[in-house]
N, C-alpha and C positions, 0 to 999 in steps of 0.2 A: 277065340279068334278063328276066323276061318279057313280050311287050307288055303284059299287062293289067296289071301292077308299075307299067311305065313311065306307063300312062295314068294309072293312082293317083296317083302322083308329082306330074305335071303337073297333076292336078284339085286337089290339095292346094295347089302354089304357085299355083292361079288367084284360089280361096277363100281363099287368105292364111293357112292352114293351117299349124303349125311341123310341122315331119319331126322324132321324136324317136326316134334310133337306139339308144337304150340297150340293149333285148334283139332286136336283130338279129344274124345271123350275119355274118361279115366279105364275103363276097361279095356280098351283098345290099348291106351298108351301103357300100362299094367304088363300086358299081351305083346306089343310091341320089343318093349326092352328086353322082357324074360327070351323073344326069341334070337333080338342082332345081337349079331355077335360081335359088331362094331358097337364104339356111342352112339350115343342120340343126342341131340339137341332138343330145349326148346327155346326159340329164337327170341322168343317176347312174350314170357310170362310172367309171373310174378308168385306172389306164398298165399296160398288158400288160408292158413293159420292166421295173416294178419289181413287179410280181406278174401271174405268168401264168396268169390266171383267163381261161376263157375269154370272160367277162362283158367283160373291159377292153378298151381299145383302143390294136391297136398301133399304132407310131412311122408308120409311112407312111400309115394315114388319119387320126393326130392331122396332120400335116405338110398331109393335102388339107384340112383346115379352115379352112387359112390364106385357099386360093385360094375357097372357098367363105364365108367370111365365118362359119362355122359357130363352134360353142361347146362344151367339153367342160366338163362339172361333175363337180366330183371327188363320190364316194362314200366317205364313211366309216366302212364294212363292213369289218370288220377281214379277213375272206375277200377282198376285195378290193384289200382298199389291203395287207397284208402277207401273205398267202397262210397265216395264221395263226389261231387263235383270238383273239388280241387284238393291237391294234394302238395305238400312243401318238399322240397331235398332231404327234407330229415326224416318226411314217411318212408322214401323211395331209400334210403341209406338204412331203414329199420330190416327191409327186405333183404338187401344184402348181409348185414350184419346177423339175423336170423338163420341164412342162410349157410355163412360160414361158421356160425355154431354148430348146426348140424352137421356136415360134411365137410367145412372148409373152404379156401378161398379159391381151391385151384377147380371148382366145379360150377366160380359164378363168370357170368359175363356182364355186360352191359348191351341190353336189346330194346333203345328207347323205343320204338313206334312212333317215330314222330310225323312218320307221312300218316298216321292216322287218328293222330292229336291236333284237337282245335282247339284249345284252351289252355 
C-alpha cells in the first residue's frame, strides 16, 4: 500500500469515516484492514468460495474481519451470489450461513444492491 493510501486510511478512522471495501481489489482491501484501526465494511459483497466473482471476498479476508471488528453484507446479484444469471433465496442464505461458520453472525449484514439488479 502506498503511503498516501495509508494516510487516507488513518484520516478516514480520525474523522470517524466507515472504510467501505466492496469494489477494492484484494491487495488493497488485505492493506486496508491491516492498517484502520476502525472496521471496515463491505457494503455489498458476497463469498468468493461459493462464486468466484472477482467482486467477492475470499475466506482469509472474510476470517481478518473477525480481528478487525469489520462486516460483510451479502449481495443479492445473482452474478455474485451463484456465478449465474439467476440466483434463489436459498443460494443468497448459502452465503450467509457460510459466512457465520466462519466468523459468526455478528460480522454479517444484509447489502442487497438492488438499485443495481435487473432481474
Amino acid at each position: 500500500m502506498i503511503f498516501c493510501q495509508q494516510k487516507v486510511i488513518k484520516e478516514m478512522n480520525r474523522l470517524g469515516m466507515l472504510i467501505d471495501l466492496s469494489h477494492v481489489g484484494e491487495n488493497t482491501t488485505r492493506a486496508a484492514i491491516r492498517v484502520s484501526k476502525a472496521p471496515v465494511i463491505f457494503s455489498h459483497s458476497s463469498v468468493y468460495s461459493l462464486c468466484a466473482h472477482k467482486r467477492n471476498v475470499p475466506d482469509d479476508i472474510i476470517q481478518s474481519l473477525k480481528d478487525n471488528g469489520g462486516i460483510i453484507m451479502i449481495n443479492f446479484f445473482p452474478d455474485f451470489v451463484k456465478c449465474a444469471p439467476n440466483a434463489t433465496i436459498s443460494d443468497v442464505a448459502e452465503h450467509f450461513h457460510y459466512v457465520k461458520r466462519m466468523i459468526g453472525a455478528d460480522y454479517i449484514g444484509i447489502g442487497g444492491d438492488f438499485d443495481g439488479v435487473n432481474r
